[in-house]
C-alpha positions as CSV (number, residue, x, y, z in Angstrom):
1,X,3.5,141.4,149.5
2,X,3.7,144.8,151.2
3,X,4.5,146.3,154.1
4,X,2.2,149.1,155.8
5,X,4.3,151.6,154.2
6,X,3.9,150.0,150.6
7,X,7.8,148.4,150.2
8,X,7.8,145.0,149.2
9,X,9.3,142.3,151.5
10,X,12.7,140.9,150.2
11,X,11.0,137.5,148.7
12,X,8.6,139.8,146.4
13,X,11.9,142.0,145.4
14,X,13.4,139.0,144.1
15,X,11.3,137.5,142.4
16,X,10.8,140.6,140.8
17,X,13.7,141.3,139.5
18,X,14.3,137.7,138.5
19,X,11.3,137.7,136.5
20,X,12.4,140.8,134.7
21,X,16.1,140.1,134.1
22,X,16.7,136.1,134.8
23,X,14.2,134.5,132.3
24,X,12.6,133.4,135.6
25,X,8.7,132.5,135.8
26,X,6.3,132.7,138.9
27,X,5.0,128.9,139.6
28,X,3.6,127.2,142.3
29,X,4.9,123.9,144.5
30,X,3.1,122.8,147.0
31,X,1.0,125.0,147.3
32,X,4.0,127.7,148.0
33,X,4.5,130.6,145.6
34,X,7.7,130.0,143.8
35,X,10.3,130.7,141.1
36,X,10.9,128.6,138.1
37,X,13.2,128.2,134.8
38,X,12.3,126.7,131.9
39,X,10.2,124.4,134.4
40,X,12.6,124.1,137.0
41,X,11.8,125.0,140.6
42,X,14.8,127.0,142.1
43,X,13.3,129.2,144.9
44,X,10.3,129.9,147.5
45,X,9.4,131.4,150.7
46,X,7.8,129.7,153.2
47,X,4.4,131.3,154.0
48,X,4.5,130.8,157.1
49,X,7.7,131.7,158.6
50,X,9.0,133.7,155.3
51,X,12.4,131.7,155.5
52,X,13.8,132.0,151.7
53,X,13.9,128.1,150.2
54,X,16.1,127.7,147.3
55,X,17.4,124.7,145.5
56,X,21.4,124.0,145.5
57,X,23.9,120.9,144.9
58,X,23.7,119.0,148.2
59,X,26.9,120.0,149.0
60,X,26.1,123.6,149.1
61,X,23.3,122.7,151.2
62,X,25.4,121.2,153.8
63,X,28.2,123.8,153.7
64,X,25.0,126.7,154.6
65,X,23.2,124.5,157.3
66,X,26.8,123.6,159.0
67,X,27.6,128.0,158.5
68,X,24.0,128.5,160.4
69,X,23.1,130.5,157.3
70,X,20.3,128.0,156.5
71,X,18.7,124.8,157.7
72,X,17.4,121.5,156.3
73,X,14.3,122.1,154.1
74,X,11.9,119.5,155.6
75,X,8.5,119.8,155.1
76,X,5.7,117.4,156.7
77,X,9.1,115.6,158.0
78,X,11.0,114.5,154.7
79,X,14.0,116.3,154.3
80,X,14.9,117.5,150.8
81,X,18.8,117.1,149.9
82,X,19.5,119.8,147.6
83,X,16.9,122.3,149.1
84,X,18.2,125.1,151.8
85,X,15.6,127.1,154.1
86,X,17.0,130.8,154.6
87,X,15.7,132.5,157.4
88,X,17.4,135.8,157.5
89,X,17.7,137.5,154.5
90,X,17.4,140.5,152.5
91,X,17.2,141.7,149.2
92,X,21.0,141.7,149.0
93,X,22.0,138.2,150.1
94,X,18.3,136.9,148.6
95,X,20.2,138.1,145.3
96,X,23.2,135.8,145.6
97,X,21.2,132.4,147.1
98,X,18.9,133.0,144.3
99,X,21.8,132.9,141.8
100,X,23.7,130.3,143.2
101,X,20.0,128.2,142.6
102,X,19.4,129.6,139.2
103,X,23.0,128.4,138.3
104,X,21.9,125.2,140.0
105,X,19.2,124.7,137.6
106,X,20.4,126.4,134.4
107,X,23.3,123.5,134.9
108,X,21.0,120.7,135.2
109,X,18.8,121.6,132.4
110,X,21.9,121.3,130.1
């Protein structure tokens, strides 16, 4: 997406450039835009508030949620223990979150 000025918001940016240089694929789950690899879901923004939502151990979840850096992804009420809801981020911290969850992924595909 765009702004009125025609830069991409963060989210777009990322999955940009991990489309480009992570081996990354644009998917869909639950009805939200998201990142995949090799049919993995790692990453997605929330439509409706843009909070970043990646995919981490559960520990890593619970070390960002007890930081304030993220909160428990739970939508329709079910929490989800290795997903992390990112509110503020940008292109640069969207950059690391995103790799931590790609490393995530890449780790449980092996």
């Amino acid at each position: 997406m765009k702004d009125k000025v025609g830069k991409k918001d963060p989210y777009t940016q990322l999955t940009d450039y991990f489309m480009a240089n992570c081996d990354a694929e644009e998917g869909t789950m639950m009805g939200f835009k998201c990142l995949r690899y090799k049919g993995q879901f790692f990453a997605s923004q929330e439509p409706k508030t843009g909070a970043l939502i990646i995919k981490v151990p559960q520990a890593a979840v619970t070390e960002l949620i007890n930081s304030g850096a993220a909160s428990p992804f739970s939508p329709n009420g079910r929490t989800f223990k290795e997903w992390a809801s990112i509110k503020d981020f940008d292109e640069s911290s969207g950059k690391l979150y995103l790799n931590m969850a790609l490393a995530f992924v890449k780790l449980k595909k092996q």
